[in-house]
DRENFI-978803 format. One record per residue: residue number from 1; residue in three letters; x, y, z of N, C-alpha, C in turn. Coordinates in Angstrom, 3 decimals, decimal comma. Each point is the difference from the previous one (the first is absolute). Layout:
N
<k=NUM; r=ALA; n.px=X; n.py=Y; n.pz=Z; ca.px=X; ca.py=Y; ca.pz=Z; c.px=X; c.py=Y; c.pz=Z>;
...
//
This chain:
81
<k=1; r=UNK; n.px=76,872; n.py=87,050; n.pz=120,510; ca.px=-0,108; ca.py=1,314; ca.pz=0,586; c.px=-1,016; c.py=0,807; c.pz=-0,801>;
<k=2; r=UNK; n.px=-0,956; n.py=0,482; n.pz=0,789; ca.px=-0,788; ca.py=0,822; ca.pz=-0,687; c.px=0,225; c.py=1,314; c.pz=-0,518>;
<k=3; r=UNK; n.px=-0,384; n.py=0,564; n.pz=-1,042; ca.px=0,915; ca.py=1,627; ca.pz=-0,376; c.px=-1,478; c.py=0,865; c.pz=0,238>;
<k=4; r=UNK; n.px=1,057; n.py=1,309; n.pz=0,134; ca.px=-0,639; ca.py=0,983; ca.pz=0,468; c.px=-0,035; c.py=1,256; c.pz=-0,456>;
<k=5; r=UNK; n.px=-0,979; n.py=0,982; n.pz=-0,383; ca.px=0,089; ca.py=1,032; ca.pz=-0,664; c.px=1,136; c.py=0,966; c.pz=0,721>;
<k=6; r=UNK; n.px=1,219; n.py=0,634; n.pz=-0,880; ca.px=0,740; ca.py=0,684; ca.pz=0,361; c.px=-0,541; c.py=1,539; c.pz=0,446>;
<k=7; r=UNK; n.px=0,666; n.py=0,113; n.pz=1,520; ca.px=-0,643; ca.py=1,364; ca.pz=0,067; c.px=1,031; c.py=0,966; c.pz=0,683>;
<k=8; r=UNK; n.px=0,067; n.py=0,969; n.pz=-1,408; ca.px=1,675; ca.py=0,987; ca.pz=0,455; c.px=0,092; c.py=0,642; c.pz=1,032>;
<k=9; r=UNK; n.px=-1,842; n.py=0,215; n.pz=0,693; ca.px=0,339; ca.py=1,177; ca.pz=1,235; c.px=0,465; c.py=-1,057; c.pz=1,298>;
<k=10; r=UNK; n.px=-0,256; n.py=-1,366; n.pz=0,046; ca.px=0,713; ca.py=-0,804; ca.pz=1,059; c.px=1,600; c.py=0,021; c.pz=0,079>;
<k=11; r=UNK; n.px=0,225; n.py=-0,058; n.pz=-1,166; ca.px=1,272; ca.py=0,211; ca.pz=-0,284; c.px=0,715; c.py=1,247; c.pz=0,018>;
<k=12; r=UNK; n.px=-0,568; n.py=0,954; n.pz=-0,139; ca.px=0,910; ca.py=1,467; ca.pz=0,236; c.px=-0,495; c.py=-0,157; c.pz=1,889>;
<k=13; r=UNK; n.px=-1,183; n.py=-0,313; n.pz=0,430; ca.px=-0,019; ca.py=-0,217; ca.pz=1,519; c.px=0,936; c.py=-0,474; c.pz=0,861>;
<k=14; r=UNK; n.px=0,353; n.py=-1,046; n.pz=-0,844; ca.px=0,727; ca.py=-1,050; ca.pz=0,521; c.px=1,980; c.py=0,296; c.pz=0,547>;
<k=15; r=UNK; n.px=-0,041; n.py=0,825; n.pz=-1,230; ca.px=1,327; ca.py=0,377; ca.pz=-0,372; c.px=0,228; c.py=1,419; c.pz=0,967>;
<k=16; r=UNK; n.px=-0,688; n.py=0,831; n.pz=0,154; ca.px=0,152; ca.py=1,020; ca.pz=0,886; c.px=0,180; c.py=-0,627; c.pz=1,415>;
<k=17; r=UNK; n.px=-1,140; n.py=-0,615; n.pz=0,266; ca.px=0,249; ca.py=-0,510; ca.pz=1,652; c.px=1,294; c.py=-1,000; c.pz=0,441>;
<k=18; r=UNK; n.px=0,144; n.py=-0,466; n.pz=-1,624; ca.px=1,412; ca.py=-1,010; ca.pz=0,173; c.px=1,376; c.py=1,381; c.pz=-0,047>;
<k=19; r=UNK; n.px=-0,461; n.py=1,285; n.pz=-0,512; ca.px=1,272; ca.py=0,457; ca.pz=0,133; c.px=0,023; c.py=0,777; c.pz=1,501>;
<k=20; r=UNK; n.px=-0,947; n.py=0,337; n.pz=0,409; ca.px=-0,595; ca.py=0,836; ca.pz=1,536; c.px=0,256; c.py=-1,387; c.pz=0,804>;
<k=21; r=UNK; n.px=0,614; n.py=-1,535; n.pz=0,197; ca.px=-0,004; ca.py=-0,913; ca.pz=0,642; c.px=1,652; c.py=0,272; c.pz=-0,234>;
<k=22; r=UNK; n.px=0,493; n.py=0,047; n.pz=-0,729; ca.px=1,675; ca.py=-0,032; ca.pz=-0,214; c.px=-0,070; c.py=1,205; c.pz=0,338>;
<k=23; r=UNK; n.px=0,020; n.py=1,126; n.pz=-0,203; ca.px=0,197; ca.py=0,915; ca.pz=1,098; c.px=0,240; c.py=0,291; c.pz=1,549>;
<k=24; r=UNK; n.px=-0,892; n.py=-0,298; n.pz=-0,002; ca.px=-0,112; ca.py=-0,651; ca.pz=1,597; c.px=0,800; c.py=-1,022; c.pz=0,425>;
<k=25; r=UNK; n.px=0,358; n.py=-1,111; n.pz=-0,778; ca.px=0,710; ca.py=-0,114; ca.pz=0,500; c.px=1,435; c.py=0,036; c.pz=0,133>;
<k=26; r=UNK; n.px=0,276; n.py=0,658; n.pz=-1,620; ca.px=1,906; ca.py=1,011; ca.pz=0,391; c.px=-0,200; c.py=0,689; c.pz=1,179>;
<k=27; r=UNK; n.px=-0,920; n.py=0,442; n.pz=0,446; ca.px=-0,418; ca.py=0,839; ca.pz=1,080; c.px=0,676; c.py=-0,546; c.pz=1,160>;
<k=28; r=UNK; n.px=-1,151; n.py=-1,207; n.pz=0,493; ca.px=0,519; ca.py=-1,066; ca.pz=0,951; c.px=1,041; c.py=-0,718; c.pz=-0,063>;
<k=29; r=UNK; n.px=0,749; n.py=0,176; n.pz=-0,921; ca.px=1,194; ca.py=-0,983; ca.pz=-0,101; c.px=1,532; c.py=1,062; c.pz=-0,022>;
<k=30; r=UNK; n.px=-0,302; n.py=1,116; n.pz=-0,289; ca.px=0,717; ca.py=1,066; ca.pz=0,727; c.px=0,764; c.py=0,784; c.pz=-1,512>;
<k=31; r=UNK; n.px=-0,108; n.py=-0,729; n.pz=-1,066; ca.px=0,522; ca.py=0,243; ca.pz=-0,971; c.px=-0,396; c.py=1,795; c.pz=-0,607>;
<k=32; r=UNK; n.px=-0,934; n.py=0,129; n.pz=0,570; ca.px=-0,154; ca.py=1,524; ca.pz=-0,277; c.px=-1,012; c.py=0,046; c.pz=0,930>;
<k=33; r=UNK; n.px=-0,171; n.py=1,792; n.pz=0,127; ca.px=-0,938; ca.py=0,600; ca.pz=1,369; c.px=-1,713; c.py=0,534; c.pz=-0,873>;
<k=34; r=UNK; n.px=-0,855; n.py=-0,276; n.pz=-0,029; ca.px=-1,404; ca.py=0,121; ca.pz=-0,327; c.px=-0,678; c.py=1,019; c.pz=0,973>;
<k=35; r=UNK; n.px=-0,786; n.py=0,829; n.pz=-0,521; ca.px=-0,410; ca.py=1,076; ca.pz=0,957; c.px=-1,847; c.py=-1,279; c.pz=0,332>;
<k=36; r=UNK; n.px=-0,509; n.py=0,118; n.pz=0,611; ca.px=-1,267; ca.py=-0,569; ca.pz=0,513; c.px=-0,797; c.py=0,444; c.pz=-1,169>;
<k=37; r=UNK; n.px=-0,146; n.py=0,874; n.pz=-0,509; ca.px=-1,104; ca.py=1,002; ca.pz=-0,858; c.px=0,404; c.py=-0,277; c.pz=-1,298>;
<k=38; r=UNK; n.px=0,905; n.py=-0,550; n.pz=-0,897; ca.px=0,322; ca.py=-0,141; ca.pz=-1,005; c.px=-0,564; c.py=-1,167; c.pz=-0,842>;
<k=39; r=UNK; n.px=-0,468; n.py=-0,714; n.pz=0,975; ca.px=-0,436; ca.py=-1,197; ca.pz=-1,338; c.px=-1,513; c.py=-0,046; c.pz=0,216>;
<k=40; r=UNK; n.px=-0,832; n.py=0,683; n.pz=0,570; ca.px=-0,964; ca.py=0,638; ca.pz=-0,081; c.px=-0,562; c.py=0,669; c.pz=-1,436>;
<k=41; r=UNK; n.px=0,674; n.py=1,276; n.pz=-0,386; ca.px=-0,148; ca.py=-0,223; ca.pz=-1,427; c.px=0,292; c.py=-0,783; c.pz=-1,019>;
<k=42; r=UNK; n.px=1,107; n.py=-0,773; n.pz=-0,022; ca.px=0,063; ca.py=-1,296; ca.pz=-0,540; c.px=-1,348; c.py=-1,304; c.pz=-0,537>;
<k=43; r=UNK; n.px=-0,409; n.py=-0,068; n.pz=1,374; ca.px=-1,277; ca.py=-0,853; ca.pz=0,522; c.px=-0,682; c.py=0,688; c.pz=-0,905>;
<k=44; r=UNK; n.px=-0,802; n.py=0,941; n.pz=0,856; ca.px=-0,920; ca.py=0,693; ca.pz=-1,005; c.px=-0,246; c.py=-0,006; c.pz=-1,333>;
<k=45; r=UNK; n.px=1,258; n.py=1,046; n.pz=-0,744; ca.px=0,344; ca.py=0,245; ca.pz=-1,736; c.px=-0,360; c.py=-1,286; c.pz=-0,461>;
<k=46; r=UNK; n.px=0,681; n.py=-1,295; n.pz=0,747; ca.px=0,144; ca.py=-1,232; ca.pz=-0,880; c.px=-1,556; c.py=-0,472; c.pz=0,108>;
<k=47; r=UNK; n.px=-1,051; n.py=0,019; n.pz=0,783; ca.px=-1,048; ca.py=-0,175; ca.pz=0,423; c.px=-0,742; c.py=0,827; c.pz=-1,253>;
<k=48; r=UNK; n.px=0,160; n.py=1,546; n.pz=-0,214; ca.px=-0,613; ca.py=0,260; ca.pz=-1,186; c.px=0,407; c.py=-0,477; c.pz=-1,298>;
<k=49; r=UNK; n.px=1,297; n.py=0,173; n.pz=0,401; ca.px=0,390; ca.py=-0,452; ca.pz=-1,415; c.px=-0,980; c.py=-1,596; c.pz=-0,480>;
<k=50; r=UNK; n.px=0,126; n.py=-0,898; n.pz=0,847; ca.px=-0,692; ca.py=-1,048; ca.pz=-0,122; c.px=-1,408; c.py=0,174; c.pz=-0,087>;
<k=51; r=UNK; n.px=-0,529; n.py=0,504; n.pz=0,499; ca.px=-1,480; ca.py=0,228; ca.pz=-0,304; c.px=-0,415; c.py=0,815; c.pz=-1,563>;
<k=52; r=UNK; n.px=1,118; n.py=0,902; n.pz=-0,621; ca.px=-0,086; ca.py=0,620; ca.pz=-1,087; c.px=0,046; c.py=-1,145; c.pz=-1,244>;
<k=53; r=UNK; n.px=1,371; n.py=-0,800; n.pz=0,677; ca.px=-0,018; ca.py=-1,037; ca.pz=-1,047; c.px=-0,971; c.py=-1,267; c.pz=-0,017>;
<k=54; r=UNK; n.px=-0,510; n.py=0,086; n.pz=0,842; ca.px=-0,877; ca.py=-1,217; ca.pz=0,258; c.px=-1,399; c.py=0,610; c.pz=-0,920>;
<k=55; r=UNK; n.px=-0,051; n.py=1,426; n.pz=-0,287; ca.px=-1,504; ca.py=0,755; ca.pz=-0,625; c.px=0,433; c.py=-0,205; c.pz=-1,367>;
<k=56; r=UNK; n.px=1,317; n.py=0,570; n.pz=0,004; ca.px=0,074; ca.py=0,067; ca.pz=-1,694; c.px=0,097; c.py=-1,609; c.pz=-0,563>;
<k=57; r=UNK; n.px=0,674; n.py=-1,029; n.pz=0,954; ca.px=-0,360; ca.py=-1,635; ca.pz=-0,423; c.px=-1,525; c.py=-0,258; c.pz=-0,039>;
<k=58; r=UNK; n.px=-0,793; n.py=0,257; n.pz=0,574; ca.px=-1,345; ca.py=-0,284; ca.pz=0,152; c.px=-0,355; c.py=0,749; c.pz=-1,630>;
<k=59; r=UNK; n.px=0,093; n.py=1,416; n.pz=-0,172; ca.px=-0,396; ca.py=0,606; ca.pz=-1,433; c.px=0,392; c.py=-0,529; c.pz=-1,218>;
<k=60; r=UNK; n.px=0,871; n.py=-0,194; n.pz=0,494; ca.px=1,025; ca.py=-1,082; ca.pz=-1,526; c.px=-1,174; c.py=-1,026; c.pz=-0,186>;
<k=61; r=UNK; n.px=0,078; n.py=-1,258; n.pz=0,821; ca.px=-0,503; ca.py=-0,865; ca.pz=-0,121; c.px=-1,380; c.py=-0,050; c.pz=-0,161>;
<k=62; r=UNK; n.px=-0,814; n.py=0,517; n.pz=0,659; ca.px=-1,309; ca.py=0,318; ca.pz=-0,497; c.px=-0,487; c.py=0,842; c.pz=-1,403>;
<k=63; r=UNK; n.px=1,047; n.py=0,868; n.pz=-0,189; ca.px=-0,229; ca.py=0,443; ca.pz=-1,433; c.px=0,442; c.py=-1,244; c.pz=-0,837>;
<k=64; r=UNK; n.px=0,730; n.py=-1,045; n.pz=-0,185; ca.px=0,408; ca.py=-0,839; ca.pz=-0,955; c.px=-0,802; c.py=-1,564; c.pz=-0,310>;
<k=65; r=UNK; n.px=-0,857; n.py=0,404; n.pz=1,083; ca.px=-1,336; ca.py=-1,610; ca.pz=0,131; c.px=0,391; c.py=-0,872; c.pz=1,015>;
<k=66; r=UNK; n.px=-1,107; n.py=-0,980; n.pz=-0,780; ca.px=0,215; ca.py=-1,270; ca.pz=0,871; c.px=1,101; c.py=-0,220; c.pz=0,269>;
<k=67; r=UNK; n.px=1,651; n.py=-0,289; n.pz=-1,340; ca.px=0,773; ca.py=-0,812; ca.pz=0,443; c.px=0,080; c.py=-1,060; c.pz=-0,509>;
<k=68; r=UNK; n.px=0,692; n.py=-1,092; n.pz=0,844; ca.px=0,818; ca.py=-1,289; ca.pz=-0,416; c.px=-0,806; c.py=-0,987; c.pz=0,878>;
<k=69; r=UNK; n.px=-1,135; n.py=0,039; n.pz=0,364; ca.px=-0,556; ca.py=-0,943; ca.pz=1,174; c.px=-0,286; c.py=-0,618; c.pz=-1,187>;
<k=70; r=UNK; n.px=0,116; n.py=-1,686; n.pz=0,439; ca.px=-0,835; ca.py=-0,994; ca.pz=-0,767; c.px=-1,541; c.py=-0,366; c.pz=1,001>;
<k=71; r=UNK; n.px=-0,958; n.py=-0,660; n.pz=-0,725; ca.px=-1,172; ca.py=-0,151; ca.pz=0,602; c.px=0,626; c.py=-1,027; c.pz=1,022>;
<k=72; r=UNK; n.px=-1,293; n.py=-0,297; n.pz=0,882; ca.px=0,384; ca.py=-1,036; ca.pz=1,191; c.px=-1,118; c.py=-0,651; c.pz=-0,386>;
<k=73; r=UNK; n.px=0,397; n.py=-1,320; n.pz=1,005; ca.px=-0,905; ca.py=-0,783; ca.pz=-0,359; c.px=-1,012; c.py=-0,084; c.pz=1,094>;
<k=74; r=UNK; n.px=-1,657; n.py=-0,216; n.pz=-0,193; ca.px=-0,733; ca.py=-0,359; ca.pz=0,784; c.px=0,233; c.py=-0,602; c.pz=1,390>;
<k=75; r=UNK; n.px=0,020; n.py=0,134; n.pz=0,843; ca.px=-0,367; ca.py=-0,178; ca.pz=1,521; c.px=-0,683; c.py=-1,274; c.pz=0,057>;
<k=76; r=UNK; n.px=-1,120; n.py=-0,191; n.pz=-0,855; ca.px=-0,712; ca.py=-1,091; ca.pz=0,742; c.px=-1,160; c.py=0,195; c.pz=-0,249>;
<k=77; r=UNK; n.px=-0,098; n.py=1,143; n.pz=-0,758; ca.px=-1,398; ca.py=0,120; ca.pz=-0,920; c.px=-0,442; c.py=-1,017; c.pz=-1,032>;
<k=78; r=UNK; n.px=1,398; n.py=-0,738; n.pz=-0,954; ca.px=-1,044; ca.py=-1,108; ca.pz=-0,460; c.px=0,472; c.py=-1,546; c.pz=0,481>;
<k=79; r=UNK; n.px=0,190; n.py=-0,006; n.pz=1,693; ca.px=0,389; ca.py=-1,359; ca.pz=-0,126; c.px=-1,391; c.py=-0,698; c.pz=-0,377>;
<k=80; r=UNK; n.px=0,202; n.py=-1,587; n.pz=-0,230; ca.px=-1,478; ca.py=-1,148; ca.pz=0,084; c.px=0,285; c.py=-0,743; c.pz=1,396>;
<k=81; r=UNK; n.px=-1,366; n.py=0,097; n.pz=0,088; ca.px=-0,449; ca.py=-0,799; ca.pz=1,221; c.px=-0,432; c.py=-1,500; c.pz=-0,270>;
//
Protein backbone atom coordinates (compact mmCIF):
# COMPACT_ATOMS: atom_id res chain seq x y z
CA UNK A 1 0.00 0.00 0.00
CA UNK A 2 1.27 3.18 -0.91
CA UNK A 3 1.28 6.09 1.95
CA UNK A 4 0.12 9.31 1.70
CA UNK A 5 0.72 12.74 3.00
CA UNK A 6 -1.75 13.34 5.89
CA UNK A 7 -4.10 16.10 5.28
CA UNK A 8 -6.24 17.44 8.43
CA UNK A 9 -8.55 19.68 6.29
CA UNK A 10 -9.89 16.22 4.47
CA UNK A 11 -10.42 15.06 7.61
CA UNK A 12 -12.24 17.82 9.52
CA UNK A 13 -14.22 17.70 5.76
CA UNK A 14 -14.83 14.47 6.07
CA UNK A 15 -16.13 14.38 9.58
CA UNK A 16 -18.65 17.27 9.22
CA UNK A 17 -20.37 15.80 6.14
CA UNK A 18 -20.20 12.38 8.02
CA UNK A 19 -21.99 14.18 10.89
CA UNK A 20 -24.61 16.35 8.36
CA UNK A 21 -25.10 12.43 6.75
CA UNK A 22 -26.19 11.03 10.35
CA UNK A 23 -28.31 13.75 10.78
CA UNK A 24 -30.22 13.29 8.13
CA UNK A 25 -30.55 10.43 8.67
CA UNK A 26 -32.06 10.37 12.53
CA UNK A 27 -34.09 12.62 10.43
CA UNK A 28 -35.27 9.91 7.98
CA UNK A 29 -35.41 7.28 10.32
CA UNK A 30 -37.79 9.24 12.55
CA UNK A 31 -35.65 9.22 15.63
CA UNK A 32 -35.78 12.98 15.87
CA UNK A 33 -37.43 15.93 13.66
CA UNK A 34 -34.57 18.17 11.61
CA UNK A 35 -35.70 21.52 10.36
CA UNK A 36 -34.46 21.53 6.27
CA UNK A 37 -32.16 24.71 7.05
CA UNK A 38 -30.11 23.34 9.84
CA UNK A 39 -27.40 21.37 8.48
CA UNK A 40 -26.71 23.96 6.05
CA UNK A 41 -24.66 25.74 8.53
CA UNK A 42 -23.20 22.66 9.61
CA UNK A 43 -22.03 21.97 5.85
CA UNK A 44 -20.72 25.20 5.49
CA UNK A 45 -18.79 26.00 9.18
CA UNK A 46 -17.30 22.45 8.62
CA UNK A 47 -16.30 23.47 4.96
CA UNK A 48 -14.43 26.54 6.53
CA UNK A 49 -13.40 25.09 9.20
CA UNK A 50 -11.66 22.63 6.76
CA UNK A 51 -10.31 24.99 4.50
CA UNK A 52 -8.78 27.02 7.67
CA UNK A 53 -7.22 23.85 8.68
CA UNK A 54 -6.11 22.72 5.52
CA UNK A 55 -4.06 26.68 5.37
CA UNK A 56 -2.69 26.46 8.68
CA UNK A 57 -1.48 22.48 7.60
CA UNK A 58 -0.08 23.85 4.41
CA UNK A 59 1.93 26.85 6.77
CA UNK A 60 3.16 24.37 9.20
CA UNK A 61 4.59 22.27 6.69
CA UNK A 62 6.11 24.56 4.39
CA UNK A 63 7.65 26.54 7.14
CA UNK A 64 9.45 23.19 8.46
CA UNK A 65 11.15 22.03 4.82
CA UNK A 66 11.54 19.41 2.77
CA UNK A 67 10.69 16.68 5.29
CA UNK A 68 11.07 12.91 5.38
CA UNK A 69 11.02 12.19 1.49
CA UNK A 70 13.82 9.84 0.58
CA UNK A 71 15.36 10.41 -3.02
CA UNK A 72 13.80 8.22 -5.85
CA UNK A 73 15.32 6.50 -8.10
CA UNK A 74 15.91 7.34 -11.81
CA UNK A 75 13.18 6.55 -14.35
CA UNK A 76 15.34 5.44 -16.99
CA UNK A 77 17.74 8.08 -17.30
CA UNK A 78 20.67 5.76 -16.84
CA UNK A 79 19.46 2.55 -18.25
CA UNK A 80 22.35 0.76 -21.01
CA UNK A 81 21.44 -0.02 -24.22
Amino acid sequence: MLRHEFQPGRLVAGAFLTFAGVVYAGDAGGLWDTPWFAVIPMVVGGLCLAGATGVMAHAIRSRRGPGRHTPTEATGSDTRI
